[in-house]
LOMAR-632729 format. One line per field, with one value per residue (C-alpha): residue in three letters; residue number from 1; z, y, x. Coordinates in steps of 0.2 Angstrom, whole numbers, plus 5000, padded with zeros to 4 digits. Example, Ala and Ser with C-alpha at 12.3 -4.5 7.8 and 13.67 -1.06 7.14 Angstrom:
BEGIN
res = ala, ser
n = 1, 2
Z = 5039, 5036
Y = 4978, 4995
X = 5062, 5068
***
This chain:
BEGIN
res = unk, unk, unk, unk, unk, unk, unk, unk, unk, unk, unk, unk, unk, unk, unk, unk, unk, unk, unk, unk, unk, unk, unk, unk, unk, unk, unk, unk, unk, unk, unk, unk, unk, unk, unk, unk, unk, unk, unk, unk, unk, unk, unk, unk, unk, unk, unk, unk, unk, unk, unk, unk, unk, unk, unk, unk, unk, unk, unk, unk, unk, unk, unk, unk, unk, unk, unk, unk, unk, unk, unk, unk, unk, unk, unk, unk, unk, unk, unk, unk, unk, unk, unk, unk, unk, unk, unk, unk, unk, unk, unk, unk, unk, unk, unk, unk, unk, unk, unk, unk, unk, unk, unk, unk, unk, unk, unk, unk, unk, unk, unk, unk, unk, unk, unk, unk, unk, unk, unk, unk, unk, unk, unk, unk, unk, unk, unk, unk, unk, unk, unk, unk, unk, unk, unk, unk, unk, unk, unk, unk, unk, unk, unk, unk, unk, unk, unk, unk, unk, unk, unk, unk, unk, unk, unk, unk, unk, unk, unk, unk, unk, unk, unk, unk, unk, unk, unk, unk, unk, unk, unk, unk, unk, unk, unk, unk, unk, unk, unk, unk, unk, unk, unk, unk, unk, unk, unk, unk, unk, unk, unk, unk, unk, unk, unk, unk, unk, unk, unk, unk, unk, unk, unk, unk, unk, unk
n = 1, 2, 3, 4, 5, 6, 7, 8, 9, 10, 11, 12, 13, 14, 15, 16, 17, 18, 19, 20, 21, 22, 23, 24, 25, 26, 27, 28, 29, 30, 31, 32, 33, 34, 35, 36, 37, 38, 39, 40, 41, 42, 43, 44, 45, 46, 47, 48, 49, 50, 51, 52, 53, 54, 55, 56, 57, 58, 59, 60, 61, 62, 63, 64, 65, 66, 67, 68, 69, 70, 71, 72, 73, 74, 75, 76, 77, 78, 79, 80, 81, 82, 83, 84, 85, 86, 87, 88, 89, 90, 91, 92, 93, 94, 95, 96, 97, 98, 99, 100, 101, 102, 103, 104, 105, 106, 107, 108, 109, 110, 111, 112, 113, 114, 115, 116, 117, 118, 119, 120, 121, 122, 123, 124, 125, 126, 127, 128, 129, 130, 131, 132, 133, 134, 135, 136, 137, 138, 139, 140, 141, 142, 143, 144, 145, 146, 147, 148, 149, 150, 151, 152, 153, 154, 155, 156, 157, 158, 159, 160, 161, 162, 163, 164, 165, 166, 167, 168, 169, 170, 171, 172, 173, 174, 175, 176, 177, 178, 179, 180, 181, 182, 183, 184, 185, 186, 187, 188, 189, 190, 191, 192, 193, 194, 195, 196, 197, 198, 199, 200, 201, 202, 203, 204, 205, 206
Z = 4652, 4637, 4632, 4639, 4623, 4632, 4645, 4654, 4654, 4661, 4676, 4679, 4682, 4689, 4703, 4708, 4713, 4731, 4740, 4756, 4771, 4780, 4773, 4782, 4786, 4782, 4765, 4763, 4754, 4744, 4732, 4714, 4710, 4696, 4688, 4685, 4684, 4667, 4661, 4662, 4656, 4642, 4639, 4638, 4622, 4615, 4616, 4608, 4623, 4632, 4617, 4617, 4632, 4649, 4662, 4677, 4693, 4705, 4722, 4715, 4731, 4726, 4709, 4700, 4686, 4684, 4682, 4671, 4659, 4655, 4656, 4641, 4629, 4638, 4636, 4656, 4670, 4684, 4701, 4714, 4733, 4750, 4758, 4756, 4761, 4747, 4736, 4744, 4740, 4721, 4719, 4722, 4711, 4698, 4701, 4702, 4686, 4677, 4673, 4686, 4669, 4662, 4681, 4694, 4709, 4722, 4737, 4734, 4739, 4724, 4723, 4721, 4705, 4692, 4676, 4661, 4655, 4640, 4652, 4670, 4677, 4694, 4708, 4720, 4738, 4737, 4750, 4763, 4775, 4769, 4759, 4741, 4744, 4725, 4717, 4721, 4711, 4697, 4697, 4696, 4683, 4671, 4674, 4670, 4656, 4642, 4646, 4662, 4668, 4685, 4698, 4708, 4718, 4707, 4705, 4706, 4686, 4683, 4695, 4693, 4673, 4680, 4689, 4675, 4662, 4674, 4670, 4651, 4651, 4646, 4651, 4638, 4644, 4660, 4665, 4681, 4691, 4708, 4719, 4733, 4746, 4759, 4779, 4783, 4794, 4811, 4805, 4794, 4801, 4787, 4777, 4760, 4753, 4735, 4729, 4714, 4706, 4689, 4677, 4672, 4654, 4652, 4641, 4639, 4626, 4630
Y = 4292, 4291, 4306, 4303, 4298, 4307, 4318, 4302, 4295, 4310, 4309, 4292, 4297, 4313, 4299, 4294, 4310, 4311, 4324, 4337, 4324, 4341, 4357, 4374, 4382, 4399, 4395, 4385, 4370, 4361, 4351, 4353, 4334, 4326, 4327, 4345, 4347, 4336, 4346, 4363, 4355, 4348, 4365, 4374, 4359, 4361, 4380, 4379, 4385, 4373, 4362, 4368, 4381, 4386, 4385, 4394, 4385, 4398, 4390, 4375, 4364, 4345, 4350, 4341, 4358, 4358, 4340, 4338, 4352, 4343, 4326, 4334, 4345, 4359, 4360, 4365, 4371, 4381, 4376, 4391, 4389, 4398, 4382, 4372, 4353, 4356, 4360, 4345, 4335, 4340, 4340, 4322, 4316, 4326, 4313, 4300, 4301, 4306, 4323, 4331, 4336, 4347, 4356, 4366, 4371, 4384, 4391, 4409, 4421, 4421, 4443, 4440, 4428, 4437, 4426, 4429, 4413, 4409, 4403, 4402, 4386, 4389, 4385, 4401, 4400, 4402, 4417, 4408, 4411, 4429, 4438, 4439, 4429, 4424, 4442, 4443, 4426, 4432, 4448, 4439, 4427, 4443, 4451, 4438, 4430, 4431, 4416, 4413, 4399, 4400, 4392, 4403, 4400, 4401, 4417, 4428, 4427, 4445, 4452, 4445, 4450, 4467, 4463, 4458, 4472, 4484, 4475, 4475, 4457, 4449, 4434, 4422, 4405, 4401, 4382, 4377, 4360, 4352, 4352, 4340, 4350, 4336, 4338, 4342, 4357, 4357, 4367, 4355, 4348, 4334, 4322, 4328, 4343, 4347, 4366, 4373, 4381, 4389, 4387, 4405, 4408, 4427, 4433, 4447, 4461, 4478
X = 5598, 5588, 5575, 5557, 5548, 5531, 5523, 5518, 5536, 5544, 5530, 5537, 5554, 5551, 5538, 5557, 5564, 5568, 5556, 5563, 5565, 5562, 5552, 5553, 5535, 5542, 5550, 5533, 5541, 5528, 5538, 5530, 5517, 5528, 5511, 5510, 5528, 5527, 5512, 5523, 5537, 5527, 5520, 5534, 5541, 5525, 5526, 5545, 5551, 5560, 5571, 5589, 5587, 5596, 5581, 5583, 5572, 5570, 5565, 5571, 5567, 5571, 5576, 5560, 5557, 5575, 5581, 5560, 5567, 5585, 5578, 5564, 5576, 5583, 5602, 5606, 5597, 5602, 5591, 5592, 5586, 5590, 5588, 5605, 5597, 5587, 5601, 5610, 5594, 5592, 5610, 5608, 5592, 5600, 5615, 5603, 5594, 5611, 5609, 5623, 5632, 5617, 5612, 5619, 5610, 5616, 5612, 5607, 5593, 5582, 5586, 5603, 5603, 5609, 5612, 5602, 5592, 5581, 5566, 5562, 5549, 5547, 5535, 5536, 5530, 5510, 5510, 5502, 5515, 5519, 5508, 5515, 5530, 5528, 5529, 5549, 5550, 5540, 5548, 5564, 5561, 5554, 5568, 5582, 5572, 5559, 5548, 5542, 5530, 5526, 5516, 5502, 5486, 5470, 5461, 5475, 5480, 5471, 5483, 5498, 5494, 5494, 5509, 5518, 5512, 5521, 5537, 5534, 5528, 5512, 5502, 5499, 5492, 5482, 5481, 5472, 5477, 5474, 5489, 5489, 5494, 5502, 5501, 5520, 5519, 5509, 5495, 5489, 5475, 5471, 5481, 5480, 5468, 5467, 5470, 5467, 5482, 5487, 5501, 5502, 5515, 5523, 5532, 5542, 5538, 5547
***
């Protein structure tokens, strides 16, 4: 498949990724809008972080930062999940949209990944379910790689920069979006609800 020429074109064929047919409530499995995954995805380019680079996609759900990040420049990304349907499901958009050669997804709690990337997308559980359920992805990610762009619930950048500073990192960028957060789980009580989130950049400098 040819490179998307644009932010917008990836957005289109990320719209055509198949989503979880069904998410866990204690994994909270909110797959990532293809909107705001092409705006990190076109960040990261813009930054000079994503062309050439292997991504790791921790909590990688249906694949969508993963497959976004090859589909854009990255050489290969590797999609980690404890869930194997969604590793089943990823595995085949990547199929799909002819990336399989360029991605690898495994089923792996997100402590026990290992391999050293150049740069981590990810879209950690929001701690809804469990308080703080993002720090072990975030901790993660700064510790396998130098750039990390990572998905958290608004207001909480000042922390998680403190968070971060402990582990010799730095926050660099803080982009804010809407996430339509979609009734999938019984406790939802309307259809859709909009949140505000934030595209949060670190990077590693010790």
């Amino acid at each position: 498949m040819e490179r998307p020429r644009d932010k917008k074109e990836l957005e289109i064929l990320l719209q055509g990724l198949r989503g979880l047919a069904n998410p866990k409530p204690g994994l909270e499995q909110h797959s990532t809008p293809p909107d705001l995954a092409s705006s990190l995805i076109h960040l990261a380019h813009l930054m000079g972080d994503l062309e050439g680079s292997l991504i790791a996609d921790l909590g990688c759900g249906n694949g969508v930062l993963a497959i976004g990040s090859v589909l854009y420049g990255a050489s290969k990304a590797v999609g980690v999940d404890v869930d194997p349907e969604a590793v089943m499901v990823a595995e085949e958009n990547a199929k799909m949209v002819g990336v399989s050669d360029r991605t690898e997804f495994v089923v792996m709690d997100v402590s026990d990944f290992e391999t050293r990337v150049d740069l981590v997308l990810q879209n950690p559980p929001f701690g809804t379910v469990r308080r703080h359920a993002d720090l072990k992805f975030l901790d993660k990610a700064l510790e396998i790689s130098r750039v990390v762009y990572s998905i958290h619930m608004a207001g909480n950048a000042g922390f998680l920069a403190d968070f971060a500073s402990k582990r010799g990192a730095r926050l660099t960028h803080v982009e804010r979006w809407p996430f339509p957060l979609r009734r999938v789980f019984h406790y939802h009580r309307r259809k859709v609800v909009s949140i505000p989130v934030e595209i949060l950049r670190f990077e590693v400098v010790t």
